[in-house]
C-alpha positions as CSV (number, residue, x, y, z in Angstrom):
1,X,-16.3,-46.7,22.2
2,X,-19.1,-47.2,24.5
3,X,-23.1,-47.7,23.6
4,X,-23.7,-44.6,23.8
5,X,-21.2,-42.9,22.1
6,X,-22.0,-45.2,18.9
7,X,-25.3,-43.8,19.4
8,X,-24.8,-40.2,19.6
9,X,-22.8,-40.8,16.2
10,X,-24.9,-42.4,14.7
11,X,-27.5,-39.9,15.6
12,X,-24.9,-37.1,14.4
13,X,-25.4,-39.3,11.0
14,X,-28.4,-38.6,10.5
15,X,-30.2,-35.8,8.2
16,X,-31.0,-33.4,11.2
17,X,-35.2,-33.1,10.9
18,X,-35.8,-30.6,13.4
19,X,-36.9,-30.5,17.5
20,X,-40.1,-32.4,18.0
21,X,-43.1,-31.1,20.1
22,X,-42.4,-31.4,23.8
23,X,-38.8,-31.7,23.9
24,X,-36.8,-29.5,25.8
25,X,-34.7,-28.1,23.1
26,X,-38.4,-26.9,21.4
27,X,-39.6,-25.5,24.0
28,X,-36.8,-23.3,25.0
29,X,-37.0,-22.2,20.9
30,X,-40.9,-21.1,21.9
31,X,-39.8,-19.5,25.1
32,X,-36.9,-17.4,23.6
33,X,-38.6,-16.6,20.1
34,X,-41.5,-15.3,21.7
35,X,-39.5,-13.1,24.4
36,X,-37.3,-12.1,21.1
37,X,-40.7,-10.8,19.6
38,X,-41.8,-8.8,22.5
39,X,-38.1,-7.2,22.9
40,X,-38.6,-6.4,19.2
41,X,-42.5,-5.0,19.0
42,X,-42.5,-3.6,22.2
43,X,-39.6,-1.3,21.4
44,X,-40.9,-0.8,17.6
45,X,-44.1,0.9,18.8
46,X,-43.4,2.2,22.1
47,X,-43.8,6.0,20.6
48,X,-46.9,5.4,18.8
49,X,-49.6,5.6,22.4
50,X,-47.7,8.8,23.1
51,X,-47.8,10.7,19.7
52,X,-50.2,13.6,21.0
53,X,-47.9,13.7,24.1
54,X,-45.0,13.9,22.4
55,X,-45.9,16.4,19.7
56,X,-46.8,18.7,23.1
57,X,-44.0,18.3,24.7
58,X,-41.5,18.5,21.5
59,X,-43.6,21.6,19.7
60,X,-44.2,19.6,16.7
61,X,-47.0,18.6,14.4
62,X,-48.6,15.6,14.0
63,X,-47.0,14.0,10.8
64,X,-43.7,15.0,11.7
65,X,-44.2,13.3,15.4
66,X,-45.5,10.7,13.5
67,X,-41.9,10.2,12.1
68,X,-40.9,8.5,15.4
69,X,-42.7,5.5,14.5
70,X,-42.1,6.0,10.6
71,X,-38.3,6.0,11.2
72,X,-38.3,2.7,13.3
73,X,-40.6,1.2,10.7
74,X,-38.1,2.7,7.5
75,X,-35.2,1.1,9.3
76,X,-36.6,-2.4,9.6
77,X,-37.5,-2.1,6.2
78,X,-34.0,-1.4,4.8
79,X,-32.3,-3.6,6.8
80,X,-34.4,-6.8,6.7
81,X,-32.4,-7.9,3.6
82,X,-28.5,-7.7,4.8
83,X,-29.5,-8.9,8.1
84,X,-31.0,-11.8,6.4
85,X,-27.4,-11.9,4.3
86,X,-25.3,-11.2,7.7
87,X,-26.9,-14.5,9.3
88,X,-26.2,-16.5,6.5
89,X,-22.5,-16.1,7.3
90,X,-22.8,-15.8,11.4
91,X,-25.5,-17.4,12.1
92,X,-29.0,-16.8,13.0
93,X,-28.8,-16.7,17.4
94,X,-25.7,-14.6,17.1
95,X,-27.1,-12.4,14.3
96,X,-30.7,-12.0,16.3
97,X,-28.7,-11.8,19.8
98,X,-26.3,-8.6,17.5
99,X,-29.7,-7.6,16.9
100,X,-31.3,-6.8,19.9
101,X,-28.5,-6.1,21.6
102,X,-27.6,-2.9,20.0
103,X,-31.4,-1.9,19.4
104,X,-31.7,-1.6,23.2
105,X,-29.0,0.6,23.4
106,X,-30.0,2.6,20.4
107,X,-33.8,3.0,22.3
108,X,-32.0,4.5,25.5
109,X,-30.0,6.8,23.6
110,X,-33.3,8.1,21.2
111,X,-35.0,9.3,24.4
112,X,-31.8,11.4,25.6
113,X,-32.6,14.2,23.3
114,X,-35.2,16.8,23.5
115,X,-36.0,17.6,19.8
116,X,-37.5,15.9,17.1
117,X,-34.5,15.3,14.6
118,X,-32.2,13.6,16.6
119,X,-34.6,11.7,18.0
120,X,-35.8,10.7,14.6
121,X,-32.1,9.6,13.8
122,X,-31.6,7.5,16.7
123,X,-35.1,5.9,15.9
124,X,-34.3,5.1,12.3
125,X,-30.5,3.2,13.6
126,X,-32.7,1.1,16.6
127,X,-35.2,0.4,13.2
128,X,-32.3,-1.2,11.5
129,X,-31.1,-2.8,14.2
130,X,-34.5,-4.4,14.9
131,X,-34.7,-5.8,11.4
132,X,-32.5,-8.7,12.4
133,X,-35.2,-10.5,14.7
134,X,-37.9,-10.1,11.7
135,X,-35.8,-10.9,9.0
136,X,-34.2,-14.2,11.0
137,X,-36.4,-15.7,13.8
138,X,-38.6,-17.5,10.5
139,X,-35.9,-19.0,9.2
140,X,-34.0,-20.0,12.3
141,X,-37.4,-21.2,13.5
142,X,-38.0,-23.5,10.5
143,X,-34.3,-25.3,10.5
144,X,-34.6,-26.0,14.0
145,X,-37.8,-27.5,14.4
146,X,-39.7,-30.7,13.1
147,X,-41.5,-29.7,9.8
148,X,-44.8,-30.8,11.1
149,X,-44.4,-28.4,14.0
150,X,-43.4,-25.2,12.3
151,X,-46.8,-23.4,11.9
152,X,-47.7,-24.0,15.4
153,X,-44.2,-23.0,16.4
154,X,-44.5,-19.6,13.9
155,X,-47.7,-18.9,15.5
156,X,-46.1,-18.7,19.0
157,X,-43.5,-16.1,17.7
158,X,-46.5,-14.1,15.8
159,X,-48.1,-14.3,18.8
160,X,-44.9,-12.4,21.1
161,X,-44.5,-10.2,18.3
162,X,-48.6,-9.3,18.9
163,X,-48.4,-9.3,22.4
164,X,-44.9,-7.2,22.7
165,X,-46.7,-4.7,19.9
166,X,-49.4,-4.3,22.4
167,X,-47.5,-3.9,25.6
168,X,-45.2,-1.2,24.1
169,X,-48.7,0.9,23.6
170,X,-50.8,-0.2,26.5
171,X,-47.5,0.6,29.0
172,X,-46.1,4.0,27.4
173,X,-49.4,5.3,27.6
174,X,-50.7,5.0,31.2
175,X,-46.9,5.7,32.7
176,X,-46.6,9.0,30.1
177,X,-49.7,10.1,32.1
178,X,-49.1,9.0,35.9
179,X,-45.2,10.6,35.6
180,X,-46.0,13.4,33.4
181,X,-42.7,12.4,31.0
182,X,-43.2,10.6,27.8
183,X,-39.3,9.2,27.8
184,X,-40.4,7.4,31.3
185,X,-43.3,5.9,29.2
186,X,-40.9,5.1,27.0
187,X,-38.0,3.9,29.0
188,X,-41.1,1.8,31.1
189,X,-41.3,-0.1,28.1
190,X,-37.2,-0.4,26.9
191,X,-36.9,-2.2,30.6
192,X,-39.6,-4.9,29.3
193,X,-37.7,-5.0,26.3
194,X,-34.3,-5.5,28.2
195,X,-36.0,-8.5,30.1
196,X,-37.3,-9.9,27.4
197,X,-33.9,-9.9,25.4
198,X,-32.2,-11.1,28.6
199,X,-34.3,-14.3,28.6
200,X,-34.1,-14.6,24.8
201,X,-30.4,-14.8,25.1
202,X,-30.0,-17.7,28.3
203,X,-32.8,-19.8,26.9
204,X,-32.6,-20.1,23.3
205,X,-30.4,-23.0,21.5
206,X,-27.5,-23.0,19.5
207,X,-28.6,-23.6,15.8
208,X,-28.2,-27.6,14.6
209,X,-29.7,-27.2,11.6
210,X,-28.2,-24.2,10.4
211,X,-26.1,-24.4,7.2
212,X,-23.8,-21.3,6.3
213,X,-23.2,-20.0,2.4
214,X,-19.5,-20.7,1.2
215,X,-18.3,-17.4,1.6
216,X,-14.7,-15.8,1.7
217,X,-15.0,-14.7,5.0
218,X,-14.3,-11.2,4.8
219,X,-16.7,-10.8,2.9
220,X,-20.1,-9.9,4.5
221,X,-22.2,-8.7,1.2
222,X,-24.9,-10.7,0.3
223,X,-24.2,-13.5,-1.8
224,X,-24.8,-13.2,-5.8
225,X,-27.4,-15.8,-5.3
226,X,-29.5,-13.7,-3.2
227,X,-29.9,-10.9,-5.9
228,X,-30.8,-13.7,-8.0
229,X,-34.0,-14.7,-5.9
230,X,-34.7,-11.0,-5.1
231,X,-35.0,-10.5,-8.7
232,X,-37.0,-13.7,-9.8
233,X,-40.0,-12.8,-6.8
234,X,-39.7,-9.1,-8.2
235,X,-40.8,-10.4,-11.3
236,X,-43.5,-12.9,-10.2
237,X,-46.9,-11.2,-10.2
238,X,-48.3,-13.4,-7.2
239,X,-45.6,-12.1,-5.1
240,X,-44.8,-8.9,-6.3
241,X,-48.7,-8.5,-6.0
242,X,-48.8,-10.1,-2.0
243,X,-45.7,-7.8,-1.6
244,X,-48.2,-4.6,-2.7
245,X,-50.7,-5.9,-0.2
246,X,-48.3,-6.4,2.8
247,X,-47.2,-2.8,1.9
248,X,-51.0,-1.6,1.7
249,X,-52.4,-3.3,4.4
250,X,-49.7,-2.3,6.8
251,X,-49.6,1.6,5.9
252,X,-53.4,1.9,6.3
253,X,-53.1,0.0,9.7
254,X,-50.5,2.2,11.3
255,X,-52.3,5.3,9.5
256,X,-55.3,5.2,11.7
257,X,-53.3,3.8,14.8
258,X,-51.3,6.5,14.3
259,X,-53.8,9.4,14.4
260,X,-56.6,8.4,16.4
261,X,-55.5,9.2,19.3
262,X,-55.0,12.8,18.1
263,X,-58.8,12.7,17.3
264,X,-60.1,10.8,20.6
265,X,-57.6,13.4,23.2
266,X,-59.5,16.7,21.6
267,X,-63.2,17.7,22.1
268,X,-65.5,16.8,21.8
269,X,-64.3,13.3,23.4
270,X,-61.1,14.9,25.6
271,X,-60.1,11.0,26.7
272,X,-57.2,10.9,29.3
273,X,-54.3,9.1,27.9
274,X,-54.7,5.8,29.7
275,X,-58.3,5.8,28.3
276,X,-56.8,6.0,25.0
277,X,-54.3,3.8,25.2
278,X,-56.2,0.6,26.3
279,X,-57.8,1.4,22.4
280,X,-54.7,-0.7,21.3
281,X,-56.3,-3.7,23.4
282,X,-58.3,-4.4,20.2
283,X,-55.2,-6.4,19.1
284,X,-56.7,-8.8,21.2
285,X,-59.5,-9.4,18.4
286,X,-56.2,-10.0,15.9
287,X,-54.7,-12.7,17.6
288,X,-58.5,-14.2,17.1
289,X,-59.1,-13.5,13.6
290,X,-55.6,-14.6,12.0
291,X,-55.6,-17.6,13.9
292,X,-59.4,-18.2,12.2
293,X,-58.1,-16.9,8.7
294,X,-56.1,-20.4,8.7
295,X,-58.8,-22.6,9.2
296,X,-61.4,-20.5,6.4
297,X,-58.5,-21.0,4.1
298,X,-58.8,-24.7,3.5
299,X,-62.7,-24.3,3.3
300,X,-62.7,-21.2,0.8
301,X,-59.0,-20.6,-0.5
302,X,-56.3,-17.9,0.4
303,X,-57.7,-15.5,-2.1
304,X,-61.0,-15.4,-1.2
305,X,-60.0,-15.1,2.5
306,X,-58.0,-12.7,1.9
307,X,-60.1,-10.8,0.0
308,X,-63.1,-10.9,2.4
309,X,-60.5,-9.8,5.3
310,X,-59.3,-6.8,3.4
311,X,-62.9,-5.6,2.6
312,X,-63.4,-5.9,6.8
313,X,-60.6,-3.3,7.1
314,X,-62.0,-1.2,4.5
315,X,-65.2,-1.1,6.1
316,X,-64.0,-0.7,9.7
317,X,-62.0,2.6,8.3
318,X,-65.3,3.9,7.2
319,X,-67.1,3.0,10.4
320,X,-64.5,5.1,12.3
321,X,-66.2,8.5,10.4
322,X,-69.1,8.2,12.8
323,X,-69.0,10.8,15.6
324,X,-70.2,8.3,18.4
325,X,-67.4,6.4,20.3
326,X,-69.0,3.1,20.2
327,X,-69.0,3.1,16.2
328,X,-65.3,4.1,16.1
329,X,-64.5,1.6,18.8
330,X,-66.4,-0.8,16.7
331,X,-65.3,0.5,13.2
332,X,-61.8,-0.2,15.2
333,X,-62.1,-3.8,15.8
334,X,-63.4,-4.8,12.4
335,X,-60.6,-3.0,11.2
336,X,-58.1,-4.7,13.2
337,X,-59.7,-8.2,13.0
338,X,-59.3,-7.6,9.3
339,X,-55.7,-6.4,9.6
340,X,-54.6,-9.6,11.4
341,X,-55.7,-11.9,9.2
342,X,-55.3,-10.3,6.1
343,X,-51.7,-10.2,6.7
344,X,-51.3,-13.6,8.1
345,X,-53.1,-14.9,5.0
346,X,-50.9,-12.5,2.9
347,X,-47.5,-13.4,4.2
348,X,-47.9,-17.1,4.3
349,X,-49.1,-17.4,0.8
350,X,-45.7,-16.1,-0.1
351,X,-43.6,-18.9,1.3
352,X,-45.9,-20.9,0.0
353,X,-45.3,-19.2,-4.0
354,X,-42.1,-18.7,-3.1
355,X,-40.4,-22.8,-3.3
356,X,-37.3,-21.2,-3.9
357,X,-35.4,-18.7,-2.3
358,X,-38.0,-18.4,0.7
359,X,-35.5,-16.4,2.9
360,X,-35.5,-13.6,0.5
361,X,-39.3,-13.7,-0.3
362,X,-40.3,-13.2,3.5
363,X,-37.3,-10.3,3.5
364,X,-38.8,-9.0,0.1
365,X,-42.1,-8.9,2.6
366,X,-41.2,-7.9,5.5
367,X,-39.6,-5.0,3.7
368,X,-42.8,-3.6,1.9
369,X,-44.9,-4.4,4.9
370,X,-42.7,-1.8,7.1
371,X,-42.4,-0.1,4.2
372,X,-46.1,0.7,3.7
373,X,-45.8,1.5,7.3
374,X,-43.2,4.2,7.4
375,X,-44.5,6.5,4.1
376,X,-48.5,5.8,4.2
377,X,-48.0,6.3,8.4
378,X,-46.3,9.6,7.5
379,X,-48.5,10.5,4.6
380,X,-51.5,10.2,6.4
381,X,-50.2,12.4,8.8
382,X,-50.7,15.5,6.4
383,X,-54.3,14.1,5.4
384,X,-54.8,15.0,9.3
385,X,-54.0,18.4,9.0
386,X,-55.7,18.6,5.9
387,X,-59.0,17.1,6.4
388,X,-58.5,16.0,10.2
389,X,-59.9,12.7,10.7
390,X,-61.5,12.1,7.9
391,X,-58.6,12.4,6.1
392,X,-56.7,9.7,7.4
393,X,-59.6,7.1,6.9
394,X,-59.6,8.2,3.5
395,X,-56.2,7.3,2.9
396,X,-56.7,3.8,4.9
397,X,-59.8,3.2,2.3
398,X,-58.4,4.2,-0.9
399,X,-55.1,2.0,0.0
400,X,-57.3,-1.1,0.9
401,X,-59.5,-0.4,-2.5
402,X,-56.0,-0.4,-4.3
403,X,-55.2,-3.8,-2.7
404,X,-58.9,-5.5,-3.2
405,X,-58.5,-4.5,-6.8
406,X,-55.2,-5.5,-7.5
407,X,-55.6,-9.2,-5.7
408,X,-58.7,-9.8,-7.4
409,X,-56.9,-8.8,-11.3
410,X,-53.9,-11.2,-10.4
411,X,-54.4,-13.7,-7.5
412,X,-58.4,-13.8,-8.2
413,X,-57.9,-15.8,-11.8
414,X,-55.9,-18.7,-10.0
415,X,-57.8,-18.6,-6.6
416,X,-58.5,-22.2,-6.7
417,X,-54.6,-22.7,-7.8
418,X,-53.0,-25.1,-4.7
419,X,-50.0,-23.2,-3.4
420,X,-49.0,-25.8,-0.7
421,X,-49.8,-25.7,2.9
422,X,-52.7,-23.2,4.0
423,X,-51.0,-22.9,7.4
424,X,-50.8,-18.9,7.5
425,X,-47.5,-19.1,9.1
426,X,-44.7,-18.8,7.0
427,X,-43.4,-21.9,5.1
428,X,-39.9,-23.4,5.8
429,X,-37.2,-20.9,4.6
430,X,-34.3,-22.0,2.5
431,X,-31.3,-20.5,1.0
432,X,-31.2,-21.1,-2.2
């Protein structure tokens, strides 16, 4: 055997530690994670630019337009879990290529109807077929990179997921209004998607430190195991409590996204649809503000960080009841500064709680976070019709009073308590 064959076995030996900074292999991960959260964001709020357009051209109201976005939302949030069960046996690059695959062709087929339930339906099967790339890329993320390097390397897949959030909005919206058709705004943005998911699928790396559950392999139902973790962070109060915030926090940040542009395309304001749609370029301020929240944390401590950022949402909803366009636009950048690193902070601290069973603690997240989403984004839909605008700020308030209060009666008493790393990215997943 030659020199160099003893040393790739002897390298095979070896516990595998992860891609280091600056290799190849982790670079490609960055590339292909990030293009996998842009195929997955963009498509997830695509609709949400367009509502007033849509409702127009469908005949609807707004909370049942709203569903669009609600549907995609409910269907990441019941499928987080078996996808997260269905990788475990596959693997996680087949199970997040499965993924976006068939969400793709489930986004073409939504925008081939022209009334509001089917379109619904298709929207709530390309929701659960989303859910694999949330529910995975942490995970796949954290066995295949160095340990030292997986917050910087979450932060780059946070950051796709921000920026392919954003581009579904800012694109729907200008092309809705130049062609006159919301489904070519919307099929603008599945073409991104499809781009992105092409790259994601010739650049990322087969998994090397992937290890799947002893299975009978027929059998595709999540492992006993896994009910076992689901119902040990269920029972936690930390987590069940940072589970309530993610689902808080989330549904009052797609409330007022939601509805605003309702309120900004009528008089007395009358904005043209582009206008409105370059509003969503205040998730610029987010990527700012979570990646500050990290560094506050290790002066002041995840609660109190947390704390301060969800009382910046709270008053950037109220801001928003001013009449002039510069408070709303302001009220509209505290809020989302707020958002962004209220959740970072927020989801973090749960892999961090969480030192076993991780996998299904981010799962148990991610599923009240889209959760929150889909029935406070729908709910405040009727506040709109009921009390137009400041209805819906209502509902963001009294959800982020519910989540101040509840943080400070359970997290607040052990706020100087060390949970681990104060990285807001996610901690190493495991499958315990």
């Amino acid at each position: 055997m030659s020199d160099r064959s003893h040393a790739q076995s002897a390298a095979d030996d070896q516990p595998w530690s992860g891609h280091e900074p600056g290799s190849r292999a982790y670079r490609r991960i960055l590339l292909g994670l990030f293009c996998a959260g842009v195929a997955t964001f963009a498509q997830l709020y695509s609709f949400q630019a367009i509502l007033p357009e849509v409702s127009h051209a469908l005949g609807t109201d707004e909370a049942s337009t709203a569903l669009t976005v609600s549907a995609v939302t409910l269907g990441i949030a019941i499928s987080v879990i078996p996808w997260s069960s269905f990788a475990d046996h596959i693997g996680r690059v087949p199970a997040m290529v499965c993924s976006i695959s068939a969400a793709s062709v489930l986004a073409l087929s939504a925008i081939a109807f022209d009334s509001i339930g089917p379109i619904v339906v298709f929207r709530l099967l390309e929701g659960c077929a989303l859910g694999g790339v949330p529910a995975i890329a942490i995970a796949y993320l954290n066995e295949e990179v160095s340990r030292r390097a997986a917050a910087k390397a979450s932060a780059i897949y946070v950051a796709g997921t921000s920026i392919g959030g954003l581009s579904g909005r800012i694109i729907s919206g200008p092309v809705t209004e130049l062609t006159g058709s919301w489904k070519l705004g919307v099929l603008a943005v599945v073409l991104v998607c499809v781009t992105a998911a092409i790259v994601f699928v010739s650049v990322i790396p087969r998994s090397r430190g992937f290890v799947p559950l002893r299975r009978r392999p027929t059998n595709l139902l999540p492992d006993a195991r896994v009910f076992v973790q689901v119902r040990r962070h269920l029972r936690n109060p930390r987590t069940l409590v940072l589970f309530l915030n993610g689902f808080l926090l989330m549904g009052s940040f797609v409330a007022v996204y939601n509805y605003l542009g309702f309120r900004l395309t009528q008089p007395p304001y009358d904005l043209p649809q582009t206008i409105v749609s370059l509003l969503f370029l205040a998730y610029l301020v987010g990527t700012l503000s979570s990646s500050m929240a990290g560094s506050f944390v290790g002066r002041w401590g995840r609660h109190h960080v947390l704390a301060a950022s969800t009382a910046m949402m709270l008053a950037g909803a109220l801001i928003t009841l001013f009449s002039s366009i510069w408070a709303i636009l302001a009220g509209l950048l505290l809020f989302t500064a707020g958002f962004f690193a209220a959740h970072a902070i927020a989801s973090g601290w749960v892999g961090a709680i969480a030192l076993q069973g991780r996998a299904q603690a981010g799962s148990l997240y991610n599923l009240f976070y889209y959760a929150g989403s889909s029935l406070l984004g729908w709910f405040a839909g009727l506040a709109l019709r009921w009390m137009w605008w400041p209805g819906v700020a209502l509902v963001a308030a009294a959800a982020l009073g519910i989540a101040l209060i509840v943080s400070y009666r359970v997290l607040g008493r052990d706020a100087t308590r060390n949970d681990g790393p104060s990285a807001t990215a996610a901690t190493p997943a495991s499958d315990d």
